[in-house]
Every structure is written in structure tokens, then in C-alpha cells.
C-alpha positions as a Markdown table, in Angstrom:
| # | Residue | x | y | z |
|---|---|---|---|---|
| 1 | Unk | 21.2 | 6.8 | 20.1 |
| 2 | Unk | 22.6 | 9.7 | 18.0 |
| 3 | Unk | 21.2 | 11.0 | 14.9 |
| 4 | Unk | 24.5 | 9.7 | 12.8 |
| 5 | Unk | 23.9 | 6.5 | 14.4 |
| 6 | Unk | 20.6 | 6.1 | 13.4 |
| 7 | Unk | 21.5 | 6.8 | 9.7 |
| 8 | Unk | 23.8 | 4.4 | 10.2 |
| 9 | Unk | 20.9 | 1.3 | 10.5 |
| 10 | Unk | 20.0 | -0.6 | 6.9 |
| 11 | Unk | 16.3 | 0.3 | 7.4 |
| 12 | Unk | 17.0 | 4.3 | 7.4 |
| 13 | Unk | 19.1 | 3.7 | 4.5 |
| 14 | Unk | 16.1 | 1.9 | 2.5 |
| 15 | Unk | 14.0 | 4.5 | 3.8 |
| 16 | Unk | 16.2 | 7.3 | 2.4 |
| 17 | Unk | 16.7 | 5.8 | -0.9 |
| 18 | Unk | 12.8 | 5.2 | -1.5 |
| 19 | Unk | 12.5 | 9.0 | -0.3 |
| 20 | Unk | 14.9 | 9.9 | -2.6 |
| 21 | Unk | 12.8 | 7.8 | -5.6 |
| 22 | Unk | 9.6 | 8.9 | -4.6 |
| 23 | Unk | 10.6 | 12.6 | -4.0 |
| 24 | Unk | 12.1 | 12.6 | -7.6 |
| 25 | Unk | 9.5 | 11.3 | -9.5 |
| 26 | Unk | 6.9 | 12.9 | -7.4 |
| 27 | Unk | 8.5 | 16.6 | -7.8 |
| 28 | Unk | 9.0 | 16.3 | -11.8 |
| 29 | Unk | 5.6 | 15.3 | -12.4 |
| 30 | Unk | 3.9 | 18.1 | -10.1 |
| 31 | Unk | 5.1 | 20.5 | -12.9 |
| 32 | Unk | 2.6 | 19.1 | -15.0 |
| 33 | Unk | -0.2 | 18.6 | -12.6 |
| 34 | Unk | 0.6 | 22.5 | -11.4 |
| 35 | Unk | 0.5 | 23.8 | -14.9 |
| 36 | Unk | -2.9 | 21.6 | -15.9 |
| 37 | Unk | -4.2 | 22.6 | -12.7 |
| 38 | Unk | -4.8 | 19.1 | -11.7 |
| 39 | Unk | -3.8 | 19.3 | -8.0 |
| 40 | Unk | -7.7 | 18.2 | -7.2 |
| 41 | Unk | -7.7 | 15.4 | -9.4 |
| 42 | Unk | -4.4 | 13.9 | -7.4 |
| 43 | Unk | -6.2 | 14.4 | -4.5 |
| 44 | Unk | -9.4 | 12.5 | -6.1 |
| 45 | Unk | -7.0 | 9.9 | -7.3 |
| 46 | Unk | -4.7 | 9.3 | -4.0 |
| 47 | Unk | -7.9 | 9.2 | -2.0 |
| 48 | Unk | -9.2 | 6.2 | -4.3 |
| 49 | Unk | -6.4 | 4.0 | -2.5 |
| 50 | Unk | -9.1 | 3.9 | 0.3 |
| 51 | Unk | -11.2 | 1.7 | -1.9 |
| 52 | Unk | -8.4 | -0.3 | -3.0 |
| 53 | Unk | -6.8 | -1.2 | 0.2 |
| 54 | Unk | -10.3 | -2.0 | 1.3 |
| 55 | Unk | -10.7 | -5.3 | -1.6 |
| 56 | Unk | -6.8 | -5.9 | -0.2 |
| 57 | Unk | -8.3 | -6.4 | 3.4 |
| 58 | Unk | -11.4 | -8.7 | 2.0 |
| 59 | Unk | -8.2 | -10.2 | 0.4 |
| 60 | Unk | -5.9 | -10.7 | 3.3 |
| 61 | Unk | -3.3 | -9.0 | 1.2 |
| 62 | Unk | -0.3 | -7.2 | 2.6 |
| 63 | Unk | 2.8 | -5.7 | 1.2 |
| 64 | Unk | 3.1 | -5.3 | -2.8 |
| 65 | Unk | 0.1 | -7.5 | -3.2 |
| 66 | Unk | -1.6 | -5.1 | -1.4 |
| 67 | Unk | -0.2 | -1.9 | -3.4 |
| 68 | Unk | -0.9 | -3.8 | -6.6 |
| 69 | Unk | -4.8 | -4.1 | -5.8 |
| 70 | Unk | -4.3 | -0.4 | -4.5 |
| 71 | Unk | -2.8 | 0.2 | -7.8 |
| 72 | Unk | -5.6 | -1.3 | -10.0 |
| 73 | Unk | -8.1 | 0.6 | -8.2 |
| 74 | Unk | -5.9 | 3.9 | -8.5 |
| 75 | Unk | -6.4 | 3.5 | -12.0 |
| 76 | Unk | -9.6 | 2.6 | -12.5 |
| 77 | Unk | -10.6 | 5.8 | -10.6 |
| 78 | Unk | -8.7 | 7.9 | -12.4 |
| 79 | Unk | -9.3 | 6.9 | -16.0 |
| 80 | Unk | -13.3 | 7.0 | -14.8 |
| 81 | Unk | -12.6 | 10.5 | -13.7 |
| 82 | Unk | -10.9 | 11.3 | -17.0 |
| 83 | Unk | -14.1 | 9.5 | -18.8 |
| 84 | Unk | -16.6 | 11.6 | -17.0 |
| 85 | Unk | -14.5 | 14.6 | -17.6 |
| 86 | Unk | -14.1 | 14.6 | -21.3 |
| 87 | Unk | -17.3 | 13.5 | -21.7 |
| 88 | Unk | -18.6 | 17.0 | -21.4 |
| 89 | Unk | -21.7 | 16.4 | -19.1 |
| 90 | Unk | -19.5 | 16.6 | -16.1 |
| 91 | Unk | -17.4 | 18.7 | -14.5 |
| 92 | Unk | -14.1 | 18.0 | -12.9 |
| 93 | Unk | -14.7 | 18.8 | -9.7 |
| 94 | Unk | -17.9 | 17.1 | -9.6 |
| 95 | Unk | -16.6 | 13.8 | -11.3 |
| 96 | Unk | -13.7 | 13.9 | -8.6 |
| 97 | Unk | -15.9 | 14.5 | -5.2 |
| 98 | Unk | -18.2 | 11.6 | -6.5 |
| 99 | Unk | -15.6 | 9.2 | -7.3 |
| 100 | Unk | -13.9 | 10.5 | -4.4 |
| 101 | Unk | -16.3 | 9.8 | -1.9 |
| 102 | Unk | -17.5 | 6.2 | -3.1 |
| 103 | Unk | -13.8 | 5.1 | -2.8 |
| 104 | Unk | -13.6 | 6.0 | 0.5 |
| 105 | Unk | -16.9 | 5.4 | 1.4 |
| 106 | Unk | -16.3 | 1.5 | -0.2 |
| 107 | Unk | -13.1 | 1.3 | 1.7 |
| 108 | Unk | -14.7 | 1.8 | 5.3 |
| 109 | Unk | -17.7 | -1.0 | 3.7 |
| 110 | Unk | -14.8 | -3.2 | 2.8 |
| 111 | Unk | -13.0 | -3.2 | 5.9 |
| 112 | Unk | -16.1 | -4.0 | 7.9 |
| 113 | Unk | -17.1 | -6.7 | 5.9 |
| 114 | Unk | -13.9 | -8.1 | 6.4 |
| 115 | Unk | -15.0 | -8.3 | 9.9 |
| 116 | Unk | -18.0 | -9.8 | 9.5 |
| 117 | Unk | -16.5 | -12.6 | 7.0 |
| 118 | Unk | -13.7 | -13.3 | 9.7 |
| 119 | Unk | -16.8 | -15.4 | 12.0 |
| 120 | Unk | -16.5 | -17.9 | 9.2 |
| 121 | Unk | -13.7 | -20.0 | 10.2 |
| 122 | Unk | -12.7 | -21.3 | 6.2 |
| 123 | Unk | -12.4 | -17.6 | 6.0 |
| 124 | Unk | -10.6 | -16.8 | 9.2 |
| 125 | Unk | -8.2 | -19.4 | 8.7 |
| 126 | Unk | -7.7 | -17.8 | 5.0 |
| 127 | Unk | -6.4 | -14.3 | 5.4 |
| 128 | Unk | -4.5 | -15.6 | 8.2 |
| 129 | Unk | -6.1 | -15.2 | 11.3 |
| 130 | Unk | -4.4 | -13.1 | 13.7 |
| 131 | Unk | -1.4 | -13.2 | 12.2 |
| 132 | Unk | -2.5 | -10.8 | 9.3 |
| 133 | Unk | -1.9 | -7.1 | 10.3 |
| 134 | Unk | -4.7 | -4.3 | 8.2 |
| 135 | Unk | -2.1 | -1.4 | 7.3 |
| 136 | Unk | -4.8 | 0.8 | 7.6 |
| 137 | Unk | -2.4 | 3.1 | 9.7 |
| 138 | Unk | 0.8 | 3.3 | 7.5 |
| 139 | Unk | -1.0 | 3.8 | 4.1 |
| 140 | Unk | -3.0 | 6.5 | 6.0 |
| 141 | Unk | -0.1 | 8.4 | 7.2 |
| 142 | Unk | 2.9 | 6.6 | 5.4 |
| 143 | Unk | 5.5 | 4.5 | 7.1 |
| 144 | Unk | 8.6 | 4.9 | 5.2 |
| 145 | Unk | 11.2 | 3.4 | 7.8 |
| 146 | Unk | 8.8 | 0.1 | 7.4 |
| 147 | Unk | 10.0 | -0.1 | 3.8 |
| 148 | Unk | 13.1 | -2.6 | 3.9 |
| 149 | Unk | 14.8 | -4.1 | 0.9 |
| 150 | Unk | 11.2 | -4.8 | -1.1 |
| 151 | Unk | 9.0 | -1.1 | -0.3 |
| 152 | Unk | 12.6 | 0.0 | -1.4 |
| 153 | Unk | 13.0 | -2.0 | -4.7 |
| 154 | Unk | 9.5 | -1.8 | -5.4 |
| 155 | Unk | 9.5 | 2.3 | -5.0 |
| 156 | Unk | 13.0 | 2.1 | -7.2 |
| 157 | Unk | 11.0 | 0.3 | -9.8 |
| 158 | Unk | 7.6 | 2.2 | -10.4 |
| 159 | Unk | 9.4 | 5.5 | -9.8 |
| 160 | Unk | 11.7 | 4.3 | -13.2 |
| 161 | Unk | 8.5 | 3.4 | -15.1 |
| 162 | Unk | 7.3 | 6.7 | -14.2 |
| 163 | Unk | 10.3 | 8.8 | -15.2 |
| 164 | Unk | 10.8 | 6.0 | -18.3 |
| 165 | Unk | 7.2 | 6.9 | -19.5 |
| 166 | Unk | 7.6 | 10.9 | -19.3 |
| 167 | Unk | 10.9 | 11.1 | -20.8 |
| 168 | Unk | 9.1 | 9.3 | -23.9 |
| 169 | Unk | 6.6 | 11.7 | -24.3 |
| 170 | Unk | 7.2 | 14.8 | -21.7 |
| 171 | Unk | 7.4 | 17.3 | -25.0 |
| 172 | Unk | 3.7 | 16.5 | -25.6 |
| 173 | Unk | 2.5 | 16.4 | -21.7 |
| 174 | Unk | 4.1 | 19.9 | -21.7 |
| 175 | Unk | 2.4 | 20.9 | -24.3 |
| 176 | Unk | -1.1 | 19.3 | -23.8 |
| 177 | Unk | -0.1 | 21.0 | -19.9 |
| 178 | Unk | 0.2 | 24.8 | -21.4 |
| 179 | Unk | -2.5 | 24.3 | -23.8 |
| 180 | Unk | -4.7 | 21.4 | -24.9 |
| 181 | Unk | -6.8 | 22.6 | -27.8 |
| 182 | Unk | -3.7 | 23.9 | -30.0 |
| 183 | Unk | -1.7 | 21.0 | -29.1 |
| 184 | Unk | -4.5 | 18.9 | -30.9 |
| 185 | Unk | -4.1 | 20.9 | -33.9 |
| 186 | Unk | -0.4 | 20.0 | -34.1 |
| 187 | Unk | -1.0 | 16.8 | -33.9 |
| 188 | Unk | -0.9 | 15.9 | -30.2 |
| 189 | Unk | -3.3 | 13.1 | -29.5 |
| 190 | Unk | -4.1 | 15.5 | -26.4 |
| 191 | Unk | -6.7 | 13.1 | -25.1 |
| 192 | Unk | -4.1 | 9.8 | -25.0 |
| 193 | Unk | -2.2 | 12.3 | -23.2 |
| 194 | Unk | -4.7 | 13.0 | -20.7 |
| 195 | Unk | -5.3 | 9.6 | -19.6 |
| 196 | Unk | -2.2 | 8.6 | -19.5 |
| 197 | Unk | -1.5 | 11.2 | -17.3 |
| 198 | Unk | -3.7 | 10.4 | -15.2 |
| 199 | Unk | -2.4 | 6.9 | -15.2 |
| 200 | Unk | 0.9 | 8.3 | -14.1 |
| 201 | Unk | -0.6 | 9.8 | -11.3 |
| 202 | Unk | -2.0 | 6.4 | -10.1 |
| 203 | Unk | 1.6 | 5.1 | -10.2 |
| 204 | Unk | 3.1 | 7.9 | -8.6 |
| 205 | Unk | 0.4 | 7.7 | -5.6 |
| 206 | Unk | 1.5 | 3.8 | -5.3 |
| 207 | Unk | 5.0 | 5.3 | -5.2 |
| 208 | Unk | 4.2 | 7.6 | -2.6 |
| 209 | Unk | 1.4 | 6.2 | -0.4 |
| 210 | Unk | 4.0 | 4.4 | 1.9 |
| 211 | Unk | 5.9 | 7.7 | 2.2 |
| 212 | Unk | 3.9 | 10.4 | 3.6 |
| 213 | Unk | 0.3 | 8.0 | 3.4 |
| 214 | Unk | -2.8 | 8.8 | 1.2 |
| 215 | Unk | -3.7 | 11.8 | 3.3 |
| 216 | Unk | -0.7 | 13.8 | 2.6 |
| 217 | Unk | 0.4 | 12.5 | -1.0 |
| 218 | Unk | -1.1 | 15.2 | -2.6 |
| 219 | Unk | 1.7 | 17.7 | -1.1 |
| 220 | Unk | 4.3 | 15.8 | -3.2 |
| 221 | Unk | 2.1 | 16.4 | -6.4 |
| 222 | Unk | 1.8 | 20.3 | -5.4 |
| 223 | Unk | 4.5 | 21.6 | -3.3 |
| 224 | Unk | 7.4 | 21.2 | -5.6 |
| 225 | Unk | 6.4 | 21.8 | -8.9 |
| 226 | Unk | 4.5 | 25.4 | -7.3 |
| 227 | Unk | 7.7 | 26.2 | -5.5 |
| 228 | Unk | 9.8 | 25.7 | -8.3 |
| 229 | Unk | 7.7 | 28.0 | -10.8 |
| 230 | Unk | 8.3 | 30.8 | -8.1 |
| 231 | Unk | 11.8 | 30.5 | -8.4 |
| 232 | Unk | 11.8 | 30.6 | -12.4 |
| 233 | Unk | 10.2 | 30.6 | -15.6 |
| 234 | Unk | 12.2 | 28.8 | -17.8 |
| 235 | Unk | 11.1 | 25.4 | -17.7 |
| 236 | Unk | 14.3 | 23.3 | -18.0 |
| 237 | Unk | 15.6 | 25.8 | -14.4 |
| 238 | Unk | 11.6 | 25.0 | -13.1 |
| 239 | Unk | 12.3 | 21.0 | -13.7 |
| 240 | Unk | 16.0 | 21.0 | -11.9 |
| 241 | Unk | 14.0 | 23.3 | -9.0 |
| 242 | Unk | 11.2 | 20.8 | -8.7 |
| 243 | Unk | 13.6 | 18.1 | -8.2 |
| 244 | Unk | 15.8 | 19.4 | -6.0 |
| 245 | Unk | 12.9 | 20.8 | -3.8 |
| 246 | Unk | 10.9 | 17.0 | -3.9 |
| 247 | Unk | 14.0 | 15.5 | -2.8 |
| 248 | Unk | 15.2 | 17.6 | 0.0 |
| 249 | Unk | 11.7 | 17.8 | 1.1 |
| 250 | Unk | 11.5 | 13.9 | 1.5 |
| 251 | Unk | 14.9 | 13.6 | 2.9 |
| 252 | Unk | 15.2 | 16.3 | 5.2 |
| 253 | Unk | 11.0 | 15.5 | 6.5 |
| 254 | Unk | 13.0 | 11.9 | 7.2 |
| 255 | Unk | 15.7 | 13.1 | 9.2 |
| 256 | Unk | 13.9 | 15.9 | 10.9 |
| 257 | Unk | 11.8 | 12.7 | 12.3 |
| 258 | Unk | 14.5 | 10.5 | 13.1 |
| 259 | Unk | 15.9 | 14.1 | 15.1 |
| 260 | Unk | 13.1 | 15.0 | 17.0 |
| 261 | Unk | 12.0 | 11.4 | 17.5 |
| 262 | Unk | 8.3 | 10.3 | 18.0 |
| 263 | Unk | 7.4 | 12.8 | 14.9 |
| 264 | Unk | 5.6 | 11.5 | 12.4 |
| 265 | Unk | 7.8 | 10.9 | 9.2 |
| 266 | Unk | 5.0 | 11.6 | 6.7 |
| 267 | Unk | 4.0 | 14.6 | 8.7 |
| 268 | Unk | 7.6 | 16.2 | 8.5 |
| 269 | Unk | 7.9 | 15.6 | 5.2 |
| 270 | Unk | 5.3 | 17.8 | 4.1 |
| 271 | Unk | 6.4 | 20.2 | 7.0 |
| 272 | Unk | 9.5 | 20.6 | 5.5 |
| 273 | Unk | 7.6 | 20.9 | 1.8 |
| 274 | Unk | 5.8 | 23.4 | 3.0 |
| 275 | Unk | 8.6 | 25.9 | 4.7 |
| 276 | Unk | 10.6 | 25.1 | 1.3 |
| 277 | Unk | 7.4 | 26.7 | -0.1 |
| 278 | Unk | 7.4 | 29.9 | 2.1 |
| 279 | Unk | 11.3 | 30.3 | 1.0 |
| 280 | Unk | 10.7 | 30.0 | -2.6 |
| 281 | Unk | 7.9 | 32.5 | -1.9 |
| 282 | Unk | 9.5 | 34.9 | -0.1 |
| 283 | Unk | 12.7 | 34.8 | -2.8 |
| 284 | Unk | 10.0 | 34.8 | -5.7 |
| 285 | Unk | 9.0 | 38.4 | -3.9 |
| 286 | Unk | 12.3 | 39.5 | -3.2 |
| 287 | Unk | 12.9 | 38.8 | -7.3 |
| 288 | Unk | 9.9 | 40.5 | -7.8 |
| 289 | Unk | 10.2 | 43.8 | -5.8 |
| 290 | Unk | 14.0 | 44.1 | -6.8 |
| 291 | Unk | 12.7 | 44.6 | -10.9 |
């Protein structure tokens, strides 16, 4: 089957409009995380969906039932990172590794538990018995051709919230971004903004988790928004870049699998993230060496 063909199937189209969504929303908001620095902390966060996805297994939860318990734990995590954080006993990086590692390490407890619960046959019978599938594997590594008409609606719908949110209060995110302690001084509740940042970042890992997996979600909260600041300084040209960059990067890493075949799409994704990268690179020295 050709590669036109192939686009031609409903489940590539769902999967290339919830590419398009998540790319988006993903891209604009690495600008902020870039310019706070806060590329670790989306790691710290995305990892957390290890922990959350484990209480989904115990639960025998799939699909948005699943991402909601992966959502709740998302946030959790990262408003205790914030509250360790500000605190002023801890730093970041410390706060994130521990948090970091419990998730994960509570996930893998989780998921055996899960096996030890499924010798009790009230339980067995409960989640669903062989019927239920662990989706350990996609949310790992992302699955975005599994999405049909819900992953896409549900993508669609969290992606709006997220844009919704920071076109309310982006002006103060900016400025909390570029400098926290004068942006308190004019008034900026700069630690509201902080943890609701960091709430946005549990959304937009939801959003992107079935894309490119928990593994590699931290490339969509990176890539664009760094490419785009070595194409310009002006932010309005830096927000179009990030965009643009987030969703050819999801798109073309979609079609580049569907191509090749047997590639996986989160993998080309960020493949194709990261060679937009090394172009804006090389044009950001080309800019440079021409002044």
C-alpha cells in the first residue's frame, strides 16, 4: 500500500489531527519551559505518568480512564515538586530526581501487585480477566495511530484547555518566565503562576503521552521552543517558530513512519525534532557569522 493510500485510512487521519493538537500546544508552551529553564522539571513531571498508569493497572483502567488517573498523578507530582521547590530547603533538581524516582519506582510496585491481586478470582474477574490489555507499551513509547475518534477528541480537548488557559494569562507566564522576582514587584502573583505552570505541564504530558510515550515527551517540551529562539529574538516571530517547528515535527515524524514502515512513530517524531534542531542551528550560525 502506497504512502497516499495510507493517509487516505480514518485512523491516520485521527492520528494526524491529534499530532497536529499536541504538536501545537506542546511547541507554544516549550517557550516558557526553555526560558524558565524547566526542561528537567518536564522530564520529572512526564516520568510521574509511571506511577499513575501503575494505580490505572491495580484499577483495570484503559483508555481516558486510564489518562485521567495518569493525569491526577501528573499533577500531584508536579505541584509537590513546586512545593518542595519554593519551599527553599530543596533544590530543584533534587526535588525532581526524588519524586522522579518514587513514581517510577511505584509504578513497577503497582504493576506487580496487579499480578499478584489477579490469583484472587473476585479480582480477576474485575479488571476483566484476559480481556484487559496493560498499555504499558504505548504510553512508554506512544501509539498515536491507536488513537481513533476518542485519543483524537480527547487530545482536541485538553490541548484547548491548555491554549484557553495561556492565552488568559501568557503576559504574566512570560514575565514570571524572564524574571520572577521583578515580576512580583509589579504585581504578578509569580508563585500562582508557577504552579499553574506546572499544572499545564501535567496536561500537556496527558496530551502527549499517547504521541511520542513518556520516554520521549520531554522533546516536545524542548525542541521547539530552543529551535525557535535560534531563529529569532522577538518573541511574537519565536511563538509562530515554535509552532510551526512542533507541528511539522509531529506530522512529518508521522509520515516518515508510515514511509519507512515498521519505524516507530514516537521515535520519528523526535527524529525529525531533532534534525529541525540542527537546521535552526546551523541558520542561527549562518545569521550569526553573516553580522
Amino acid at each position: 500500500m502506497s504512502l497516499w493510500e495510507l493517509l487516505q485510512d480514518d485512523y491516520v487521519r485521527y492520528a494526524l489531527v491529534s499530532a497536529a493538537a499536541v504538536g501545537l500546544v506542546c511547541s507554544l508552551l516549550s517557550v516558557v519551559v526553555v526560558l524558565k529553564r524547566m526542561a528537567f522539571i518536564g522530564q520529572g513531571v512526564s516520568h510521574a505518568g509511571f506511577g499513575g498508569l501503575g494505580v490505572a493497572t491495580v484499577l483495570g483502567l484503559t483508555g481516558p480512564g486510564a489518562d485521567l488517573v495518569v493525569l491526577g498523578f501528573c499533577l500531584c507530582t508536579a505541584l509537590g515538586i513546586g512545593l518542595l521547590v519554593r519551599s527553599g530547603r530543596v533544590e530543584a533538581d533534587t526535588a525532581i530526581g526524588i519524586l522522579l524516582v518514587f513514581a517510577m519506582a511505584f509504578g513497577v510496585a503497582m504493576y506487580h501487585l496487579r499480578m499478584r491481586l489477579q490469583e484472587w478470582r473476585a479480582y480477576y474477574e474485575w479488571v476483566g480477566g484476559p480481556t484487559y490489555n496493560v498499555e504499558w507499551h504505548q504510553l512508554l513509547f506512544g501509539s498515536p495511530f491507536s488513537a481513533g475518534p476518542s485519543g483524537m477528541w480527547w487530545s482536541i480537548g485538553l490541548a484547548v484547555v491548555v491554549l484557553g488557559v495561556c492565552a488568559a494569562v501568557f503576559k504574566e507566564l512570560l514575565f514570571v518566565a524572564f524574571d520572577e522576582p521583578a515580576s512580583g514587584v509589579f504585581g504578578v502573583r509569580s508563585g500562582a503562576m508557577y504552579y499553574l505552570l506546572l499544572a499545564l505541564l501535567a496536561l500537556v504530558v496527558v496530551v502527549g503521552m499517547r504521541l511520542v510515550g513518556f520516554l520521549l515527551v520531554t522533546a516536545l517540551l524542548m525542541i521547539p521552543g530552543a529551535s525557535a529562539m535560534m531563529l529569532s529574538r522577538r518573541l511574537t516571530t519565536v511563538l509562530c517558530w515554535s509552532g510551526a517547528i512542533g507541528v511539522v515535527g509531529t506530522l512529518g515524524g508521522l509520515v516518515l513512519s508510515l514511509g519507512v514502515g515498521h519505524l516507530s512513530p514516537g521515535a520519528s517524531i523526535v527524529l525529525v525534532l531533532v534534525g529541525l534542531f540542527v537546521i535552526a542551528w546551523g541558520v542561527g550560525r549562518l545569521r550569526g557569522s553573516a553580522v
